[in-house]
C-alpha positions, -999 to 999 in steps of 0.1 A, spaced: 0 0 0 13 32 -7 -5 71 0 -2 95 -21 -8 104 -59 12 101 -91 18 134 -111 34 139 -145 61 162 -146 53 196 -167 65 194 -201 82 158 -193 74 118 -196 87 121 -161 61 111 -133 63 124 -98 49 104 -65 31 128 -45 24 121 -2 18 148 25 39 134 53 43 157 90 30 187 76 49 190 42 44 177 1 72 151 -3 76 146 -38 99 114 -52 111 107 -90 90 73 -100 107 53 -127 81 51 -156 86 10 -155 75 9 -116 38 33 -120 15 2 -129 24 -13 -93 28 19 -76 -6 30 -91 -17 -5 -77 -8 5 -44 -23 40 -40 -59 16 -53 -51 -10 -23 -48 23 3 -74 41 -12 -98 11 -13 -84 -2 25 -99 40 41 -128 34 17 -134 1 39 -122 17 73 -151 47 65 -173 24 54 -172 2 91 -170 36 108 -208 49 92 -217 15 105 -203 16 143 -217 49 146 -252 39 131 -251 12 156 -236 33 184 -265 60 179 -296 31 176 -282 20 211 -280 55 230 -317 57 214 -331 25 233 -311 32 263 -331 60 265 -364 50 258 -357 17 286 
C-alpha cells in the first residue's frame, strides 16, 4: 500500500509520486517501468480508508440506535 498520488512532470514523460507526510508535500522521481504497481498500491490504500469509513458509518449507526433504546428503557 502506498498514500499519495502520481503526477506527471510539466513538459516531461517524467512522473512524480506525491504524499503529504508531518505537515509538508514530499515529492519522489517514479521510474516510468514501476507506475503500474505503484498506481496499484495508492488503489489498495485508497480502497483499505474506503473500507475503514465504510465500518465507521456503521459503528456509529449502531452506536447511535443503542443511545436511542437506552433511553427509551
Amino acid at each position: 500500500m502506498e498514500r499519495g498520488k502520481i503526477c506527471q512532470m510539466k513538459n516531461r514523460q517524467h512522473f512524480n509520486h506525491q504524499t503529504w507526510k508531518n505537515g509538508a508535500n514530499v515529492v519522489r522521481y517514479v521510474p516510468k517501468d514501476e507506475l503500474e504497481a505503484l498506481q496499484a498500491d495508492i488503489d489498495s490504500y485508497n480502497q483499505f480508508m474506503d473500507l475503514v469509513q465504510q465500518y465507521a458509518d456503521e459503528i456509529i449507526r449502531i452506536t447511535r440506535l443503542e443511545r436511542k433504546n437506552n433511553r427509551k428503557a
